[in-house]
C-alpha positions in Angstrom: 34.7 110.2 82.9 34.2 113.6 84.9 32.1 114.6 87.8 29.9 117.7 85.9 27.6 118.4 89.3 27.5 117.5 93.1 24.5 118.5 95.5 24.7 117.5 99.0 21.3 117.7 101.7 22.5 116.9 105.2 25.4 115.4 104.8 27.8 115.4 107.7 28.1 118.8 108.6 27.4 120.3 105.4 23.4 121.2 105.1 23.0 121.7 101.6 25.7 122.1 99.3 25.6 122.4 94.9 28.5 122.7 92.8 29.1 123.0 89.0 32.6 121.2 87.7 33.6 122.5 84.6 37.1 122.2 84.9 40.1 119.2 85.1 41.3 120.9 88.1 38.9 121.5 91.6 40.0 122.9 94.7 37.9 123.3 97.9 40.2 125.6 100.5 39.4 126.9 103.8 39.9 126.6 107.3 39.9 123.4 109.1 36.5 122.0 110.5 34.5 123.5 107.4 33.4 120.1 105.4 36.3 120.5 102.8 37.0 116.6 103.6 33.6 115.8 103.5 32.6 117.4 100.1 35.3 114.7 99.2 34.2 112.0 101.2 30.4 112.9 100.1 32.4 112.0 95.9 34.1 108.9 97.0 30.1 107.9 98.5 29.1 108.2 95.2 31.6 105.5 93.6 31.2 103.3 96.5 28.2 103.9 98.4 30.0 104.5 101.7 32.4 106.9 103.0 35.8 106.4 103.0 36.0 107.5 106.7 32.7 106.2 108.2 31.3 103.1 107.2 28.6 103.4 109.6 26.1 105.2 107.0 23.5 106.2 110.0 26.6 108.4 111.4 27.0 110.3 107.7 23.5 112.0 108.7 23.7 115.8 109.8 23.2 115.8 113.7 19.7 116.2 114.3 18.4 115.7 111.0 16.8 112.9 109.2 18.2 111.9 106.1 21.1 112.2 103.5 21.2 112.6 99.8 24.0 113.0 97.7 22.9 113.7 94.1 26.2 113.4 91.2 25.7 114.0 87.5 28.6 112.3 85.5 29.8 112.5 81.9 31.1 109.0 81.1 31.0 107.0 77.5 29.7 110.6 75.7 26.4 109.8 77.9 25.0 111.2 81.2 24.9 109.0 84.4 23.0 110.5 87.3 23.6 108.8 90.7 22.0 109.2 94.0 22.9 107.9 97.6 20.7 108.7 100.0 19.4 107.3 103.9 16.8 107.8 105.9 16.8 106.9 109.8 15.5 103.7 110.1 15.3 102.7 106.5 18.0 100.7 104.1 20.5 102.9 102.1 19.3 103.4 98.8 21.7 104.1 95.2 20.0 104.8 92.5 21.3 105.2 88.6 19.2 107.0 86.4 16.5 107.1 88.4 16.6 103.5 89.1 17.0 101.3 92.3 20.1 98.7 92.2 18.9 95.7 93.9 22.8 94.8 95.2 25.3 97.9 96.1 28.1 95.2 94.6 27.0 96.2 91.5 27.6 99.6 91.0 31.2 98.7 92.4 33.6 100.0 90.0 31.1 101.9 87.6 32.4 105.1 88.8 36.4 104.6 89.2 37.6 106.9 92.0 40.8 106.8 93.7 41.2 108.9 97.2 44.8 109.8 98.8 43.9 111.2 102.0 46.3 111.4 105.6 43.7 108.6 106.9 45.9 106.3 104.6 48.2 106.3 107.4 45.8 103.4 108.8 47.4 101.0 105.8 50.8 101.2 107.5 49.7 101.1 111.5 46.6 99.4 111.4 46.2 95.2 111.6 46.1 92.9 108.5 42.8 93.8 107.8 43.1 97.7 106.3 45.4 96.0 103.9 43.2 92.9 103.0 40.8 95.3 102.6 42.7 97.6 100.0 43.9 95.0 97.9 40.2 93.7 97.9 38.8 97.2 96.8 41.2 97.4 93.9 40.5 93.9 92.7 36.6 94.3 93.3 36.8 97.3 91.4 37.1 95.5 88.0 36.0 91.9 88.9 32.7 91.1 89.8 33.1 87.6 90.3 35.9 88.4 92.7 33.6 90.6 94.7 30.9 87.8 95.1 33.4 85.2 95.6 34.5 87.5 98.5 30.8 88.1 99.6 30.1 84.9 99.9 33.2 83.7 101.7 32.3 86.2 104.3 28.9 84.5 105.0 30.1 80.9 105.2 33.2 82.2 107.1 30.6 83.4 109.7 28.2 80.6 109.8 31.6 78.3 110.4 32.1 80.1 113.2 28.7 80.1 114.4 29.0 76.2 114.7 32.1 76.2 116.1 30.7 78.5 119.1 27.3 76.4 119.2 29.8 73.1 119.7 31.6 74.7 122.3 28.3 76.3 124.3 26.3 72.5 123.9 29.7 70.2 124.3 28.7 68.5 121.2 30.7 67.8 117.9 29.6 67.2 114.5 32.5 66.9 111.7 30.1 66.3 108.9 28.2 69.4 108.8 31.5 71.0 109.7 33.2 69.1 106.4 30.4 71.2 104.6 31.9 74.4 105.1 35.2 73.6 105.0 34.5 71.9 101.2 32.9 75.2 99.8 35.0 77.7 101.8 37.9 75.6 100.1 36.5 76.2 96.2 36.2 80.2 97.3 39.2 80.5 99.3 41.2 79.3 96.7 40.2 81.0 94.1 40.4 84.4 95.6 43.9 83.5 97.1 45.1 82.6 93.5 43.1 86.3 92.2 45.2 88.1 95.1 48.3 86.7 94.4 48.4 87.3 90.1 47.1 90.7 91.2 50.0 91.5 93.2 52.2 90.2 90.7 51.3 93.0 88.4 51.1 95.6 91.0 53.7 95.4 92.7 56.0 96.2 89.9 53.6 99.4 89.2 54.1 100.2 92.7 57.7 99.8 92.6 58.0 102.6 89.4 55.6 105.0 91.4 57.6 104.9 94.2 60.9 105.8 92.5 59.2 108.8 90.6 57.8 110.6 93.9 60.5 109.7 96.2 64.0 110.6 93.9 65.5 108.6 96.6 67.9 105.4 96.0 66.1 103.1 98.8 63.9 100.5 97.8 60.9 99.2 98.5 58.4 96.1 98.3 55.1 94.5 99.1 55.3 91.0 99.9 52.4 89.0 100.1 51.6 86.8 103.2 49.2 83.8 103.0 48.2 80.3 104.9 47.7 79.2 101.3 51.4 79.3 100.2 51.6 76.3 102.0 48.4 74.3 101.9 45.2 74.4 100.2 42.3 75.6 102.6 40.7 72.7 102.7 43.7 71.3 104.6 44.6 74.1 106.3 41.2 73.8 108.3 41.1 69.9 108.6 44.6 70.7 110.1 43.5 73.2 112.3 40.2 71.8 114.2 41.5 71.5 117.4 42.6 74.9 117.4 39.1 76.4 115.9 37.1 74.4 118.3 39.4 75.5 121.2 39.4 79.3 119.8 35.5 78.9 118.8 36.5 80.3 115.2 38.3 79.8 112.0 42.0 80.4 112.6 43.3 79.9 109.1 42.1 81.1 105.7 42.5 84.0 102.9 41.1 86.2 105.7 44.1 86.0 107.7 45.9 87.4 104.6 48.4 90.0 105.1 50.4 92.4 102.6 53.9 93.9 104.4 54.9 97.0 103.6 59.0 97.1 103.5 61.5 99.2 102.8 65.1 98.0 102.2 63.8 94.7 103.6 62.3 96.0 106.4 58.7 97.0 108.1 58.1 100.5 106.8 56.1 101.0 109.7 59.6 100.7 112.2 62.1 101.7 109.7 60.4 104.4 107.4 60.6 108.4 108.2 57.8 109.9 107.8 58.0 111.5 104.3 59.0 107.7 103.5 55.5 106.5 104.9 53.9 109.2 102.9 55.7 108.5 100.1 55.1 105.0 100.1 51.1 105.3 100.9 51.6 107.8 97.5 52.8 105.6 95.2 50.6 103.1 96.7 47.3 104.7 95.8 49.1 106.6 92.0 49.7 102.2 91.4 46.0 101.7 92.2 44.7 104.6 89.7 47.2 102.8 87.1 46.1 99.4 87.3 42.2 100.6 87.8 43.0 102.1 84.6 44.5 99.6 82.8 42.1 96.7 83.7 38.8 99.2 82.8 40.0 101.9 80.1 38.4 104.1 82.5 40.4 107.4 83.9 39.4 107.2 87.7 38.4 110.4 89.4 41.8 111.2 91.7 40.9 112.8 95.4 43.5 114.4 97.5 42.7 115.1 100.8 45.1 117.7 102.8 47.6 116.3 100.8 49.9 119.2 101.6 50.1 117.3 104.8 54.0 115.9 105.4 54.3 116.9 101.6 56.3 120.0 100.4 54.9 122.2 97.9 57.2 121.1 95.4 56.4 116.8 96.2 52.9 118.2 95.8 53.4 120.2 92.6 55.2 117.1 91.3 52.4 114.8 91.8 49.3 117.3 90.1 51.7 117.5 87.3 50.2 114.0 86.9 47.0 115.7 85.6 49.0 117.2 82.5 49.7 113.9 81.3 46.6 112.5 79.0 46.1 109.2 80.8 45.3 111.2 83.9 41.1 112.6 84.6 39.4 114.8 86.6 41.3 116.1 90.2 39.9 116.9 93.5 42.3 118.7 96.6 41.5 119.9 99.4 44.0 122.0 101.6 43.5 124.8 104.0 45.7 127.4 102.5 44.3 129.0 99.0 47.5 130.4 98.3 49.6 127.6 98.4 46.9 125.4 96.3 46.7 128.0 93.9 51.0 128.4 93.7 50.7 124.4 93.1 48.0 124.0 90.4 49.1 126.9 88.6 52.5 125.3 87.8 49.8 122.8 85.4 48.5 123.8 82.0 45.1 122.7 82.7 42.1 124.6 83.7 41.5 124.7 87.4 38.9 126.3 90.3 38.7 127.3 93.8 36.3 126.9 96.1 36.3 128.5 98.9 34.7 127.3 102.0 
């Protein structure tokens, strides 16, 4: 699968952009504050629908414009695929393929495999349990669709649960029946996703594991080790357990959304024990795992996008990882970096075609 085309109208700070991919290799250089990031971002919106950066699609418009559109021609399965994202003030986000309107965004997750290693990855390590929930979800979602509606629909009984529990607490009333309802079908989803996570991270985290010796050449090692309420307890008991404490808190205290994946190194919080280039590094290996097991589970080569990923990287960590691209399993390749030289010095060490841009 490759990206042959990419037009851009209003997008960020970029008014309108258009350019032609012909090569395994693309390179967008140029100062900082130019839009380099957000030609990438404005690729990742096309496999996802939303930026990697700003979720809030209304804030993707140019200031004082109107609208967005970002138009992508792909090559995938010897046939064209044309896909447009676009947003009006005021007016649902619309995706279209071939011309065509999907009725649910969830859909088109995962037709376009795209993995993005950008410094904003630094939010895995630092951030709470949910940046981390929410990777392992994107991965998973990315080739199971019952997954992602099992997780859609967890999300909207999650809320209504807690909806009742604050209307109990704001009318001093109780009802455990219609309590006992969420609780019974949050249990059926809850485990089923838990179990999804957890044979998931089985794989991955042996993928991770090899990724992270190639980049690092370093003896240390590392882990992922998943933490759930539901090693202990189905969810169904977990919340019967836990009433008083939800009605007292006025939400659901316990459940797959309190999930948590620690990042370790020699058996200890990367985040406390890691240098820096250990972080990077480990976010690295992290995301070259991702784009193997995306690959493996959908015989698809996803799209790779580095952003600045010269930053806390040497030129010769950097070289090592595009190298990547020479190997057969590896697609189409997207850097940004603000020095044309240095991109240049790195690429060039690659027998594959390759362009700069310059911004």
């Amino acid at each position: 699968m490759i990206l042959k085309s990419l037009s851009l109208i209003n997008y960020k700070n970029l008014d309108t952009k258009s350019f032609d991919f012909d090569t395994k290799i693309n390179c967008f250089v140029g100062p900082n504050g130019i839009g380099k990031t957000n030609i990438l971002d404005a690729i990742y919106h096309l496999s996802f629908g939303k930026s990697y950066f700003n979720p809030i699609s209304s804030q993707n418009i140019k200031h004082d414009e109107d609208f967005f559109v970002v138009d992508g021609l792909y090559e995938k399965g010897n046939r064209e695929e044309k896909i447009i994202v676009s947003l009006k003030k005021g007016q649902k986000k619309i995706i279209k393929r071939n011309g065509k309107n999907y009725d649910k965004f969830s859909d088109h997750i995962g037709f376009l495999p795209l993995v993005m290693i950008s410094p904003a990855d630094r939010d895995l390590i630092i951030e709470g349990s949910d940046t981390r929930r929410k990777f392992i979800d994107s991965v998973i979602s990315q080739s199971d669709k019952i997954y992602l509606a099992d997780l859609i629909n967890y999300q909207k009984l999650l809320s209504q649960r807690n909806a009742l529990l604050k209307y109990f607490a704001l009318n001093n009333t109780f009802n455990k029946v219609s309590l006992e309802v969420y609780n019974e079908q949050l249990n059926d989803l809850g485990n089923a996703i838990f179990k999804k996570r957890d044979a998931f991270l089985q794989t991955f985290i042996p993928i991770f594991k090899s990724r992270y010796e190639w980049i690092s050449s370093h003896n240390e090692t590392v882990n992922l080790v998943y933490k759930s309420d539901l090693f202990n307890a189905n969810l169904k008991t977990l919340l019967e357990t836990n009433i008083k404490r939800d009605r007292a808190l006025q939400y659901t205290s316990v459940g797959i959304h309190k999930d948590d994946l620690s990042f370790e190194i020699e058996d200890h919080p990367i985040k406390k024990f890691g240098s820096q280039g250990q972080q990077k590094s480990f976010l690295i290996a992290l995301k070259l795992a991702q784009f193997d097991f995306i690959k493996a589970q959908s015989g698809v080569n996803p799209i790779l996008v580095l952003d600045d990923i010269f930053d806390k990287l040497d030129e010769q960590r950097v070289s090592q990882i595009i190298s990547l691209v020479d190997k057969e399993h590896f697609g189409q390749l997207f850097i940004s970096d603000t020095h044309p030289e240095r991109t240049e010095n790195a690429v060039k060490r690659v027998h594959q075609t390759y362009k700069l841009f310059k911004l």
